[in-house]
PQR file of N, CA, C, O and H, with PARSE charges and radii, in Angstrom:
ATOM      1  N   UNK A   1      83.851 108.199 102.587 -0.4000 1.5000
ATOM      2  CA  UNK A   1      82.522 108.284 102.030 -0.0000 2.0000
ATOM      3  C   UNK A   1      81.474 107.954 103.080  0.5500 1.7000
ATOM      4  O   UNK A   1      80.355 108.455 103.194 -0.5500 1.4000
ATOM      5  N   UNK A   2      82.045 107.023 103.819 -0.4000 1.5000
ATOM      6  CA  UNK A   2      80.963 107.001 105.076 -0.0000 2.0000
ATOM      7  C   UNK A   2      80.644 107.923 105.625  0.5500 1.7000
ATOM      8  O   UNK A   2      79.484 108.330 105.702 -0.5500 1.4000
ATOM      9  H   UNK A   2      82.953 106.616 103.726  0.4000 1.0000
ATOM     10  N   UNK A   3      81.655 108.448 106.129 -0.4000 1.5000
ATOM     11  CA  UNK A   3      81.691 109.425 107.206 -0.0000 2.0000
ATOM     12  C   UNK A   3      80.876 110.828 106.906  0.5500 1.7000
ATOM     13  O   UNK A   3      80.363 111.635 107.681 -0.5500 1.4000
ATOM     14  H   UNK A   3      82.597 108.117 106.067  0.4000 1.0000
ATOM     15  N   UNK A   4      80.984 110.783 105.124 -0.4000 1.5000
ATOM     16  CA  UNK A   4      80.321 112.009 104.822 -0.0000 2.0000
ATOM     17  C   UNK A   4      78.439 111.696 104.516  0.5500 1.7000
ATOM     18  O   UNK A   4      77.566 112.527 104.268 -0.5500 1.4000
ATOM     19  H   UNK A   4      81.401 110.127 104.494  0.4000 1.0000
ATOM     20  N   UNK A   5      78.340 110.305 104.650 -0.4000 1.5000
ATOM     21  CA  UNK A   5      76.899 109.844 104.270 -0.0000 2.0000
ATOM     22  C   UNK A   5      76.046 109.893 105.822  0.5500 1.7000
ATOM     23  O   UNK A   5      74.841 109.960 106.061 -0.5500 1.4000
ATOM     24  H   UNK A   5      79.050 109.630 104.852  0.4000 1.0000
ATOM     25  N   UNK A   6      77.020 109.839 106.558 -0.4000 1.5000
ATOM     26  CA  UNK A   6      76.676 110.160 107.837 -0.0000 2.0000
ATOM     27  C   UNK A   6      75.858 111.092 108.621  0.5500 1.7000
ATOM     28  O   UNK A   6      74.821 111.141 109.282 -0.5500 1.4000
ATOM     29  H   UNK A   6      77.999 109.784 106.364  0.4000 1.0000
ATOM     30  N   UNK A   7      77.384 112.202 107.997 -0.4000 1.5000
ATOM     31  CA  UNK A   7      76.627 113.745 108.560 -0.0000 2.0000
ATOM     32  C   UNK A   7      76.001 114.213 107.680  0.5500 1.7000
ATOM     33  O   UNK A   7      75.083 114.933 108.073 -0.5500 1.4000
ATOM     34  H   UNK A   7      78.227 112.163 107.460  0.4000 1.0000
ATOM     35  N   UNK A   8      76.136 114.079 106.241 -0.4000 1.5000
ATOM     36  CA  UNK A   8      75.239 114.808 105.494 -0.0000 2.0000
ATOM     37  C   UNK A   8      73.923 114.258 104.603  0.5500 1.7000
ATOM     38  O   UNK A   8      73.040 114.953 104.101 -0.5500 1.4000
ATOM     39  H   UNK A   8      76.882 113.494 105.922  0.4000 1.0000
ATOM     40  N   UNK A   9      74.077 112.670 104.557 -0.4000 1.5000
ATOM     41  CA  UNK A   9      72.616 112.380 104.735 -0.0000 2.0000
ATOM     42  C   UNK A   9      72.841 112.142 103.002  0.5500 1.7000
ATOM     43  O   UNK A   9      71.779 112.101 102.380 -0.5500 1.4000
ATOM     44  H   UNK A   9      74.795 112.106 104.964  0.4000 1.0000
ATOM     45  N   UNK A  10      73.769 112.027 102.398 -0.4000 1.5000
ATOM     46  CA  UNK A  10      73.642 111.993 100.868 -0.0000 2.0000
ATOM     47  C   UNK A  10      75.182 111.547 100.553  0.5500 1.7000
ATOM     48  O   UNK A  10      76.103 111.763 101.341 -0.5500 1.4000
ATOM     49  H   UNK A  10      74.632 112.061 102.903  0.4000 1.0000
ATOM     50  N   UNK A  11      75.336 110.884  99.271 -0.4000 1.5000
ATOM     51  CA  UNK A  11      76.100 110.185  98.901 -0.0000 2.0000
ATOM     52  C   UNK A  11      77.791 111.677  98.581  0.5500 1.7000
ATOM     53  O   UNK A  11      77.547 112.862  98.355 -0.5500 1.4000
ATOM     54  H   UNK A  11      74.588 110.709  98.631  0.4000 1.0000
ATOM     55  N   UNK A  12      78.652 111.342  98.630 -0.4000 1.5000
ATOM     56  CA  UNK A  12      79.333 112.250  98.297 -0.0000 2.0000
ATOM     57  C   UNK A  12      79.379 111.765  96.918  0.5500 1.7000
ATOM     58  O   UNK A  12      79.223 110.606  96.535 -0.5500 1.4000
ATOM     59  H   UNK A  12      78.851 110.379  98.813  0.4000 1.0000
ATOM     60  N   UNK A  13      79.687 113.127  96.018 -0.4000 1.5000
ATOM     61  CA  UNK A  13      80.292 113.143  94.806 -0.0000 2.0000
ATOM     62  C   UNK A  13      81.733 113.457  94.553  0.5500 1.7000
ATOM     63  O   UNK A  13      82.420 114.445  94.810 -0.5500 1.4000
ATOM     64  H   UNK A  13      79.815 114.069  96.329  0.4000 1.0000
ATOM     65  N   UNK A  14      82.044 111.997  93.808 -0.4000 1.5000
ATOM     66  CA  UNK A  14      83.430 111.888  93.511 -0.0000 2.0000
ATOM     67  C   UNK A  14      83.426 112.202  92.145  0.5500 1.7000
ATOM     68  O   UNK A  14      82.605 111.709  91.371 -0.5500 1.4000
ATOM     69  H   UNK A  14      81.486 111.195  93.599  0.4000 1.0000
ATOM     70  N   UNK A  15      84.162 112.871  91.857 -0.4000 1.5000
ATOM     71  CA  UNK A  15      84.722 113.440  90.339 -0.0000 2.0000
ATOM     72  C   UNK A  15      85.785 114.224  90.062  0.5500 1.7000
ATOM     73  O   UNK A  15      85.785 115.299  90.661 -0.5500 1.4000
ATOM     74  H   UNK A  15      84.829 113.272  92.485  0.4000 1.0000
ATOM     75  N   UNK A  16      86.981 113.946  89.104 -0.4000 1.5000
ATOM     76  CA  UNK A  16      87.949 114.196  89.138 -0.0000 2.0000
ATOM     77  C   UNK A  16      87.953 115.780  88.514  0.5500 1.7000
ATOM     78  O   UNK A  16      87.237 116.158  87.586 -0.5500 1.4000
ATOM     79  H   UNK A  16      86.981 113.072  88.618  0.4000 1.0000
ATOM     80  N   UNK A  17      89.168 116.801  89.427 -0.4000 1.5000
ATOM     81  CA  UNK A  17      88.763 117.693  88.370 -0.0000 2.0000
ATOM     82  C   UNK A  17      90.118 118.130  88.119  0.5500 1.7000
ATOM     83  O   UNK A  17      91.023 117.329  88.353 -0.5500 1.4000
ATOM     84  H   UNK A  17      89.749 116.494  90.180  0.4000 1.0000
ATOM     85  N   UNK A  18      90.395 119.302  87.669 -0.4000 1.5000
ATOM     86  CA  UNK A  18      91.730 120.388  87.277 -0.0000 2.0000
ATOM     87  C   UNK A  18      92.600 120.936  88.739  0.5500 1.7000
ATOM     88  O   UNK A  18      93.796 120.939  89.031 -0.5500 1.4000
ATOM     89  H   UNK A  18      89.660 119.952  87.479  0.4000 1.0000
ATOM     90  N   UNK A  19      91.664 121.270  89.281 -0.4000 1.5000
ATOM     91  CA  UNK A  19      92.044 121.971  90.860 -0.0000 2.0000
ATOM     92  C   UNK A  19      92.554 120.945  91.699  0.5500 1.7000
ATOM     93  O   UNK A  19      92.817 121.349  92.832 -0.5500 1.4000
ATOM     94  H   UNK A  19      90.693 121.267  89.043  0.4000 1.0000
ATOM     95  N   UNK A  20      92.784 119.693  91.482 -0.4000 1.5000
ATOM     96  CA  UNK A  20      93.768 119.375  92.182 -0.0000 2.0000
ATOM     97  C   UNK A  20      95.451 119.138  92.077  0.5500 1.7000
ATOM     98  O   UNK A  20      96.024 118.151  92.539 -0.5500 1.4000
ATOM     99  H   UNK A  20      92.571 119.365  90.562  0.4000 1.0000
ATOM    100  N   UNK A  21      95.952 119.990  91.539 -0.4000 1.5000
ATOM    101  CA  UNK A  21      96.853 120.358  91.440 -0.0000 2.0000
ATOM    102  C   UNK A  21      97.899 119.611  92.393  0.5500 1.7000
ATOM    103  O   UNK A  21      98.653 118.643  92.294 -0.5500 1.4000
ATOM    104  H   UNK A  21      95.487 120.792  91.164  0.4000 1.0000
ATOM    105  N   UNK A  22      97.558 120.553  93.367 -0.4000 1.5000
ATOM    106  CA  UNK A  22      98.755 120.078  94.912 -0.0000 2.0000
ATOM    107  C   UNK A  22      98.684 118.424  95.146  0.5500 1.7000
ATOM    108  O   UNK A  22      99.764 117.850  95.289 -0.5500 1.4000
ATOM    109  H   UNK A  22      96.945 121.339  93.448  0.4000 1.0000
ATOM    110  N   UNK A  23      97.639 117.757  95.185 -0.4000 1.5000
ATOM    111  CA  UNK A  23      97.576 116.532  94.765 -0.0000 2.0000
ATOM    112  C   UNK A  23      98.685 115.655  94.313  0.5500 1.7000
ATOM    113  O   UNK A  23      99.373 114.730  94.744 -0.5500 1.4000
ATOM    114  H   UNK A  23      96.763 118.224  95.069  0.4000 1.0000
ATOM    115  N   UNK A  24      98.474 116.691  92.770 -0.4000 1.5000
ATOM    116  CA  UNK A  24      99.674 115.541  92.313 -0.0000 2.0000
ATOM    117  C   UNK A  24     100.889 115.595  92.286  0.5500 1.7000
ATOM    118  O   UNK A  24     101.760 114.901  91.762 -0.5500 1.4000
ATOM    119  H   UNK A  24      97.915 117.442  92.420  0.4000 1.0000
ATOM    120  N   UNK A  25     100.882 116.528  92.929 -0.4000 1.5000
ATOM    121  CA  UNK A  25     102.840 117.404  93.406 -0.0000 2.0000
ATOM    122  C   UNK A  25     102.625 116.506  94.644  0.5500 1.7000
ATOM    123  O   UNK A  25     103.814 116.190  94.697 -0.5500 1.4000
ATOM    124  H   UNK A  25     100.175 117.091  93.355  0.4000 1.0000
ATOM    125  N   UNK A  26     102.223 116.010  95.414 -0.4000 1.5000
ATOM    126  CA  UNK A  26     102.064 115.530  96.871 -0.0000 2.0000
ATOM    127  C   UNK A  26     102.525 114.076  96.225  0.5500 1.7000
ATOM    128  O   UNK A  26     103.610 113.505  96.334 -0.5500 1.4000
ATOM    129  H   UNK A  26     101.257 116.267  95.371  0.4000 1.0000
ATOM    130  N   UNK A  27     101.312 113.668  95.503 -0.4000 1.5000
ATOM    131  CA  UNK A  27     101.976 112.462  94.926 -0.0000 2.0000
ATOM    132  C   UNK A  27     102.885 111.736  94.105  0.5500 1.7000
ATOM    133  O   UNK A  27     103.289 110.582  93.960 -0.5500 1.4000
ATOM    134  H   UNK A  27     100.431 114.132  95.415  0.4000 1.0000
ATOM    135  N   UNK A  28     103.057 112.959  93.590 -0.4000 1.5000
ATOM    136  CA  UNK A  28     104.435 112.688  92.792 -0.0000 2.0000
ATOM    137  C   UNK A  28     106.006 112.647  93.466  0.5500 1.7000
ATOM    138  O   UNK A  28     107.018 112.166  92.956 -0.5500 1.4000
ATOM    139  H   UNK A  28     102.729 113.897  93.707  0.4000 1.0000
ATOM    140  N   UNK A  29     105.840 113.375  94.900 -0.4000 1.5000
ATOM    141  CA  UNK A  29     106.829 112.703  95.538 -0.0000 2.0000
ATOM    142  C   UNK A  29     106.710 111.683  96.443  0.5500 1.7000
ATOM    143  O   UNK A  29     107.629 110.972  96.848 -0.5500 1.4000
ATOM    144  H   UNK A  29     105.018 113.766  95.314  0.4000 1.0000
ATOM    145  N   UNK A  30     105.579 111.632  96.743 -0.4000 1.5000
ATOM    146  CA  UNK A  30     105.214 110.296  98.066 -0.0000 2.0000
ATOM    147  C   UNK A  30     105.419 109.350  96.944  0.5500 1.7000
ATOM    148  O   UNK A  30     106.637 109.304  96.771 -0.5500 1.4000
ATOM    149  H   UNK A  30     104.832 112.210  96.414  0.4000 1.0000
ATOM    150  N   UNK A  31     104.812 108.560  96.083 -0.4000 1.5000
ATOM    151  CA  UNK A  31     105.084 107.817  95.378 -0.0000 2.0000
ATOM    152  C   UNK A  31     103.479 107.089  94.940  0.5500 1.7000
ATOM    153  O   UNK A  31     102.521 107.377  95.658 -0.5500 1.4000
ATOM    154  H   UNK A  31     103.823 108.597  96.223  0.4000 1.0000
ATOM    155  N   UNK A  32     103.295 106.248  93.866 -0.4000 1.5000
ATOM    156  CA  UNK A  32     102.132 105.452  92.936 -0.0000 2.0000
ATOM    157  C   UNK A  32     101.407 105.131  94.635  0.5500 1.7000
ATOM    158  O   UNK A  32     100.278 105.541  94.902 -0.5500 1.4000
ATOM    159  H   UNK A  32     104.073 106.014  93.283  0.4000 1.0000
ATOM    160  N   UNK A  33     102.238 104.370  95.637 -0.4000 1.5000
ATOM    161  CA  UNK A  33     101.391 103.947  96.684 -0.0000 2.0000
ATOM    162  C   UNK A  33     100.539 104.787  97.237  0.5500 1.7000
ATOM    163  O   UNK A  33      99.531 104.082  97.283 -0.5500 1.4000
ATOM    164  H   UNK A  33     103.156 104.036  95.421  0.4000 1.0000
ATOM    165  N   UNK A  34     100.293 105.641  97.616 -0.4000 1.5000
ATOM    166  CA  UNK A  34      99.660 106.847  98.210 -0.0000 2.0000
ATOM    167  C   UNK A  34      98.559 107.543  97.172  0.5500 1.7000
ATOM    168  O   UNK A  34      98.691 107.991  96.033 -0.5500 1.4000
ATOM    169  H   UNK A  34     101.112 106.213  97.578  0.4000 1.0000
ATOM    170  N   UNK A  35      96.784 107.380  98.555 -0.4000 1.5000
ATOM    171  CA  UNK A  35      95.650 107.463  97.780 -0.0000 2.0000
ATOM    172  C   UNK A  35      95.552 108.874  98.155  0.5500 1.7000
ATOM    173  O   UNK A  35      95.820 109.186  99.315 -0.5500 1.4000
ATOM    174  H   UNK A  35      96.676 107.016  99.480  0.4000 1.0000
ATOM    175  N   UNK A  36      95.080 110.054  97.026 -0.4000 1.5000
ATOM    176  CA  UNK A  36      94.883 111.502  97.238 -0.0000 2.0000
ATOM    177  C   UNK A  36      93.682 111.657  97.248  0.5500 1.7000
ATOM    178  O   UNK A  36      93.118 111.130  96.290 -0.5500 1.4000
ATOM    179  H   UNK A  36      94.862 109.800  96.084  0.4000 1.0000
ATOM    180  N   UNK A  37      92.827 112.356  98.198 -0.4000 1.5000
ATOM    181  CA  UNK A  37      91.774 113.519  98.303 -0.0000 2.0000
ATOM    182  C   UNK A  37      91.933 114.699  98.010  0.5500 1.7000
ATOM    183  O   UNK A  37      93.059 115.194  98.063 -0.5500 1.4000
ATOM    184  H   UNK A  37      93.286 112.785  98.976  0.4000 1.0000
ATOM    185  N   UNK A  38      90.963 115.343  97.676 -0.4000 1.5000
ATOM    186  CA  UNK A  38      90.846 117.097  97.598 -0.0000 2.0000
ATOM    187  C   UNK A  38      89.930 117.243  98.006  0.5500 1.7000
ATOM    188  O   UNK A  38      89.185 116.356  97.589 -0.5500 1.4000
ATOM    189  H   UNK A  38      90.049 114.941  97.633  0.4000 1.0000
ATOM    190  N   UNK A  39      89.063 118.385  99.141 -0.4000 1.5000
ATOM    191  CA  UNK A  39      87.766 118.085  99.240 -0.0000 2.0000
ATOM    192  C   UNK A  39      88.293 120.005  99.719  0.5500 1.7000
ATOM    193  O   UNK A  39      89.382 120.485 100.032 -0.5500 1.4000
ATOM    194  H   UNK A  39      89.669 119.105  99.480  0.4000 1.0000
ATOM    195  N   UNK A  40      86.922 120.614  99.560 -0.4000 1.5000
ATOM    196  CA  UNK A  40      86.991 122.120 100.327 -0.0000 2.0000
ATOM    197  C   UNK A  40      85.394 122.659 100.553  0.5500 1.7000
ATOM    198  O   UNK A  40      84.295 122.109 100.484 -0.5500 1.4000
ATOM    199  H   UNK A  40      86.037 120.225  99.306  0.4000 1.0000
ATOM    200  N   UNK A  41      85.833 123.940 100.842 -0.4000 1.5000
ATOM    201  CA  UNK A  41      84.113 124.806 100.658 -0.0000 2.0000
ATOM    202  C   UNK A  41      84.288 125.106  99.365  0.5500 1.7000
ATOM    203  O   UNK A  41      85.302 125.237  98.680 -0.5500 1.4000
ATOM    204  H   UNK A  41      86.725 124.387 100.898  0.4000 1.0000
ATOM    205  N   UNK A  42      82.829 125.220  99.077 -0.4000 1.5000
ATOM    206  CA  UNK A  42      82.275 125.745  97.456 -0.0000 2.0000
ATOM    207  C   UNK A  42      82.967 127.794  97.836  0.5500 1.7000
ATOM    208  O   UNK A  42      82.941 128.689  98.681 -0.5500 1.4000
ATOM    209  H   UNK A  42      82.006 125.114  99.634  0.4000 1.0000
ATOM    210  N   UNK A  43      83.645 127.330  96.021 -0.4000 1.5000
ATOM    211  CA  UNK A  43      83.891 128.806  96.101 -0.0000 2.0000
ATOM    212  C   UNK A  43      83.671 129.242  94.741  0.5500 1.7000
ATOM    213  O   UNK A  43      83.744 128.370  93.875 -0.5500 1.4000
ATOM    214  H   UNK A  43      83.665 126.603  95.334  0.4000 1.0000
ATOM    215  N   UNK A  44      83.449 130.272  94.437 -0.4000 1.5000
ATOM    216  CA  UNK A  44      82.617 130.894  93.296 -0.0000 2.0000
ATOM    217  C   UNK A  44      83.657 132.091  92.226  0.5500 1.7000
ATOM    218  O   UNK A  44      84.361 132.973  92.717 -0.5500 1.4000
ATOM    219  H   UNK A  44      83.389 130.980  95.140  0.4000 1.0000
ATOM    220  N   UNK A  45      83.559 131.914  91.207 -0.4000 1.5000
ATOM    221  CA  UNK A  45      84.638 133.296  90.303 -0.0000 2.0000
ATOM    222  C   UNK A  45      85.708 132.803  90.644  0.5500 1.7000
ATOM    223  O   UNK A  45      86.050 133.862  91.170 -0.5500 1.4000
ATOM    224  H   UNK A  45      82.987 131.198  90.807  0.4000 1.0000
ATOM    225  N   UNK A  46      86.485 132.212  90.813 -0.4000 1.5000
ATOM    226  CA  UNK A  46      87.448 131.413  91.024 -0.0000 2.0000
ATOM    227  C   UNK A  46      88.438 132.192  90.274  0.5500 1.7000
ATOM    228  O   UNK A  46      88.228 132.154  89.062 -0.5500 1.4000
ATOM    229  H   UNK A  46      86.207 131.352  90.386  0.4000 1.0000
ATOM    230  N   UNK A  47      89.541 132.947  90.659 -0.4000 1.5000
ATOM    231  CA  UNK A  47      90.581 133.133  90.016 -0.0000 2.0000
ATOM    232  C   UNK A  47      90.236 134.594  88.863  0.5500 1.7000
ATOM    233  O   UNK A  47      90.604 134.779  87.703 -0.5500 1.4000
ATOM    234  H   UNK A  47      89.712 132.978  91.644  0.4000 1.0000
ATOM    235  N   UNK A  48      89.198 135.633  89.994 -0.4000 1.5000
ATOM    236  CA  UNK A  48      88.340 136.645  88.983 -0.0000 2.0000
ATOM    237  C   UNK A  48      88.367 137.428  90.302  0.5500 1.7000
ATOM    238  O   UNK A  48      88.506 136.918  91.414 -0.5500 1.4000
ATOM    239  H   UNK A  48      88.899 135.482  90.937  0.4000 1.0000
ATOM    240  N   UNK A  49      88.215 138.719  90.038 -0.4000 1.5000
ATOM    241  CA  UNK A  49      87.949 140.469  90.264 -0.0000 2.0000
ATOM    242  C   UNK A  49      86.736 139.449  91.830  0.5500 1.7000
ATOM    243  O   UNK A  49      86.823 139.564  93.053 -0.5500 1.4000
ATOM    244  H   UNK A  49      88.102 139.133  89.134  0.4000 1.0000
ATOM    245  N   UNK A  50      85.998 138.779  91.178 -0.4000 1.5000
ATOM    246  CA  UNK A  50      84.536 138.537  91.835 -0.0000 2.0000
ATOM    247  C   UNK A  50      84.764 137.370  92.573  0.5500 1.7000
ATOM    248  O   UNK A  50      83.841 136.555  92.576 -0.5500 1.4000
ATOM    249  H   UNK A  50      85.927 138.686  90.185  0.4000 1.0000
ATOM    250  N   UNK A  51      85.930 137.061  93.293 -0.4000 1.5000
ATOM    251  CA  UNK A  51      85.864 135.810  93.504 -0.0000 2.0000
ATOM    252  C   UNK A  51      85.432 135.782  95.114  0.5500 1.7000
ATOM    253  O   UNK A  51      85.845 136.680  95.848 -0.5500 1.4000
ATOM    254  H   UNK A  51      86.680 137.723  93.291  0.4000 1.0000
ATOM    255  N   UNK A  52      84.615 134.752  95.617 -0.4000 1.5000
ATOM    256  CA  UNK A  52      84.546 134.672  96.750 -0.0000 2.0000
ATOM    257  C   UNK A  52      83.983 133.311  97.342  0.5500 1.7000
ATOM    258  O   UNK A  52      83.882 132.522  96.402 -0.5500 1.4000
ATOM    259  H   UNK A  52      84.280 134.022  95.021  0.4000 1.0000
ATOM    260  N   UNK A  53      83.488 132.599  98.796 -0.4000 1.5000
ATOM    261  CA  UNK A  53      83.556 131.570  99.172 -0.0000 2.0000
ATOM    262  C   UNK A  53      82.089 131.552 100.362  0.5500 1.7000
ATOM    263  O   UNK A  53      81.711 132.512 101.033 -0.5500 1.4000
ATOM    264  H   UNK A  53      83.570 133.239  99.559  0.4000 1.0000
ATOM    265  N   UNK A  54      81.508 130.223 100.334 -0.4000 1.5000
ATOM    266  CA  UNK A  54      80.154 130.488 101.057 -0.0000 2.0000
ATOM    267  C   UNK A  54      81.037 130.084 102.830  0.5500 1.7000
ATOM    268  O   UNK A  54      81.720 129.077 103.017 -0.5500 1.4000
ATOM    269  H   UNK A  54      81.815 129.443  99.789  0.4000 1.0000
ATOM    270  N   UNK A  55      80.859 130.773 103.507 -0.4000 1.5000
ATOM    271  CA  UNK A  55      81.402 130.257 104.709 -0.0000 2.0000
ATOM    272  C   UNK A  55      81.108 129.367 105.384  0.5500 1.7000
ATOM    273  O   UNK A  55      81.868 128.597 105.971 -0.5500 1.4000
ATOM    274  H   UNK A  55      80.305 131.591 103.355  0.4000 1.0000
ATOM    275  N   UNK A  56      79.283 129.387 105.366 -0.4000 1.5000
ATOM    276  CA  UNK A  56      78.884 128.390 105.931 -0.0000 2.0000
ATOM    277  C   UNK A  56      79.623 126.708 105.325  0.5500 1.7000
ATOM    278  O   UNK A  56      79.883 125.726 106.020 -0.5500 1.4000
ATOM    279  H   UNK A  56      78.665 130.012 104.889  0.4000 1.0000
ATOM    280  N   UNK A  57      79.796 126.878 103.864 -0.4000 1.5000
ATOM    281  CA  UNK A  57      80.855 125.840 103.416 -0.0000 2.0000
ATOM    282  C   UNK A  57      82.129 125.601 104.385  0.5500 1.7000
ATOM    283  O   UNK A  57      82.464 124.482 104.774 -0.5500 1.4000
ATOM    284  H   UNK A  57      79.585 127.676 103.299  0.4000 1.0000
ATOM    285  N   UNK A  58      82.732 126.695 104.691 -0.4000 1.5000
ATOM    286  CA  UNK A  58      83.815 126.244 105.488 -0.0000 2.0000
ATOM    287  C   UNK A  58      83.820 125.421 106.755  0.5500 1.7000
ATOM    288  O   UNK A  58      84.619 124.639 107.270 -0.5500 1.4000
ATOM    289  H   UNK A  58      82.460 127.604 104.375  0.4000 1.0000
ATOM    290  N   UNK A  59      82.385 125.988 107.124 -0.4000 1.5000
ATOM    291  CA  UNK A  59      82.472 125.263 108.875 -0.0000 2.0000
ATOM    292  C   UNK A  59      81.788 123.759 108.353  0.5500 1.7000
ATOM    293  O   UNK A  59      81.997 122.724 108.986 -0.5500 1.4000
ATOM    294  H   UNK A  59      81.736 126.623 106.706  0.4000 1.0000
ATOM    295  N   UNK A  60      81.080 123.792 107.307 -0.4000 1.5000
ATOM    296  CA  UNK A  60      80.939 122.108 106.743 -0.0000 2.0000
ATOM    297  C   UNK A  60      82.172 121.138 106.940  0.5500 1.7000
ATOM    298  O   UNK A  60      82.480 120.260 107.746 -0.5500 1.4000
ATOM    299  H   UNK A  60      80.911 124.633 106.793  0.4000 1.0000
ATOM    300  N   UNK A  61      82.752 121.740 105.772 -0.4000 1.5000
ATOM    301  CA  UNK A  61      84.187 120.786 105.702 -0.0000 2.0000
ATOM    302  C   UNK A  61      85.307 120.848 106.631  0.5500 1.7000
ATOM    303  O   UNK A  61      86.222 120.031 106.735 -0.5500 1.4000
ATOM    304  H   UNK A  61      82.502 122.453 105.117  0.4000 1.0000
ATOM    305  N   UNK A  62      85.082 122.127 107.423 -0.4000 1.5000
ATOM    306  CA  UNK A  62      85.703 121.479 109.269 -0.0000 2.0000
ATOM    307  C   UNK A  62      85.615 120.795 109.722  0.5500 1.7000
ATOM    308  O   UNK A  62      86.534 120.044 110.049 -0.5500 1.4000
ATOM    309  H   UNK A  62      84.338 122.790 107.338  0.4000 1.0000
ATOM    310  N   UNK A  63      84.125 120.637 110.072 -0.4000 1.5000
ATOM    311  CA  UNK A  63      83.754 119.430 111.059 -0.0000 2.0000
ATOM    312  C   UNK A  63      84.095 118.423 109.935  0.5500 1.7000
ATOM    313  O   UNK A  63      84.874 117.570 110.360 -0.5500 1.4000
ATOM    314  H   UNK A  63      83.378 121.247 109.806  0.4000 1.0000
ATOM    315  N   UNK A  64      83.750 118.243 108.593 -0.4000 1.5000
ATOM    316  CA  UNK A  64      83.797 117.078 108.121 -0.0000 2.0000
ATOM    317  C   UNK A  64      85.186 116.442 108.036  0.5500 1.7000
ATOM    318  O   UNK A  64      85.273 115.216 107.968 -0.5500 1.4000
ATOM    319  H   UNK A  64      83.117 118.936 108.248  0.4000 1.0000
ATOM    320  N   UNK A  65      86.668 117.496 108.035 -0.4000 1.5000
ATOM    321  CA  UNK A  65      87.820 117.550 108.535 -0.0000 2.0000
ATOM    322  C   UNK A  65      88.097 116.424 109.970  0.5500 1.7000
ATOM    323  O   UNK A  65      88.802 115.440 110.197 -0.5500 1.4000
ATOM    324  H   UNK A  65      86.598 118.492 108.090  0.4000 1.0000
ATOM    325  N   UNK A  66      87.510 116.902 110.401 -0.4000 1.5000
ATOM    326  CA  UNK A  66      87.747 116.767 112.129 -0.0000 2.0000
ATOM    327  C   UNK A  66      87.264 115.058 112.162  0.5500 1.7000
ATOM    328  O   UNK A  66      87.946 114.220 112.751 -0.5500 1.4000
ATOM    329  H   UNK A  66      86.937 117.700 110.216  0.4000 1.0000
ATOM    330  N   UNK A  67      85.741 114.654 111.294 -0.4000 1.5000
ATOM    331  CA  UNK A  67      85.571 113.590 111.687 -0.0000 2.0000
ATOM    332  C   UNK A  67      86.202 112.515 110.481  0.5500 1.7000
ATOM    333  O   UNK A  67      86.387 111.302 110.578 -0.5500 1.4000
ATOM    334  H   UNK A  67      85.186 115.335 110.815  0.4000 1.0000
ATOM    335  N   UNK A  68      86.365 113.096 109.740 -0.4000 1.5000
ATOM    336  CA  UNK A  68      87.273 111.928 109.195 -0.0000 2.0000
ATOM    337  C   UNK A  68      88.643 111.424 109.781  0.5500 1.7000
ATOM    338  O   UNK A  68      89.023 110.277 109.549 -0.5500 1.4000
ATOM    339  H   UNK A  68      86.215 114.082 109.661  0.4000 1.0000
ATOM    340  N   UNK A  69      89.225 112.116 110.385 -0.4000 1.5000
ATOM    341  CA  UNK A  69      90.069 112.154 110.988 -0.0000 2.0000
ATOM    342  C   UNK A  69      90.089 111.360 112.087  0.5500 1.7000
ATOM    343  O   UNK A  69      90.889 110.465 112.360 -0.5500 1.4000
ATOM    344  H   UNK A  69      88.916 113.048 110.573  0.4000 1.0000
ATOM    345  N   UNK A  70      88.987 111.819 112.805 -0.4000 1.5000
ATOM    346  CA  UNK A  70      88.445 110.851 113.892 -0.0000 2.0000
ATOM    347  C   UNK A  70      88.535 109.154 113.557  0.5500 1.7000
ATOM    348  O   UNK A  70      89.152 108.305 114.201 -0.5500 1.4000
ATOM    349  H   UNK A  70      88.337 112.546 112.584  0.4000 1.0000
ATOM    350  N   UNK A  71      87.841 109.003 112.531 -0.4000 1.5000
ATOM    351  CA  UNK A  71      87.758 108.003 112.052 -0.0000 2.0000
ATOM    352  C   UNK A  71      88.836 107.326 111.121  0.5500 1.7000
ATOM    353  O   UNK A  71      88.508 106.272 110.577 -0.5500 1.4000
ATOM    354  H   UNK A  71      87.340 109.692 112.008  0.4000 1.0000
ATOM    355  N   UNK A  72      89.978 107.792 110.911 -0.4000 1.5000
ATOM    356  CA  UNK A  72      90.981 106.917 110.322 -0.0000 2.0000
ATOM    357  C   UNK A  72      91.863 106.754 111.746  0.5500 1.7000
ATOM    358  O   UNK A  72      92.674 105.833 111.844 -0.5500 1.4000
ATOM    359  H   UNK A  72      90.245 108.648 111.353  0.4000 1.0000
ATOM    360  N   UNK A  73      91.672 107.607 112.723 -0.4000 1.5000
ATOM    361  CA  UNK A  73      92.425 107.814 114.094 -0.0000 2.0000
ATOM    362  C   UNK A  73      92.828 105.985 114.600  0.5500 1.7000
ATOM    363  O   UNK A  73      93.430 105.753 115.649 -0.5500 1.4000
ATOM    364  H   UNK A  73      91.014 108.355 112.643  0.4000 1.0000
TER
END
């Protein structure tokens, strides 16, 4: 949460949703100890004829990739 108040100047929003799926297959074999994230680019029609993704989202959550990373390093 730091790391994202950092570069982006605003609190992240945490809220649980449906789409994390892989999550809990991840955690259901790592075990109760192990804390899960989901984080991505905004993507739109989700699972529709119309579906598609803002890119500039993607190169967001790259770098934001890269420096969290940095920072648990």
């Amino acid at each position: 949460m730091d790391v994202y108040k950092k570069m982006f100047d605003k609190d992240a929003e945490i809220v649980a949703i449906h789409a994390g799926v892989e999550c809990g297959l991840f955690k259901e074999k790592l075990g109760e100890d192990v804390d899960m994230i989901s984080f991505g680019p905004n993507l739109y029609d989700v699972h529709t004829p119309d579906e598609h993704i803002s890119i500039s989202s993607v190169k967001r959550m790259w770098d934001y990739l890269l420096a969290v990373l940095k920072e648990i390093k």
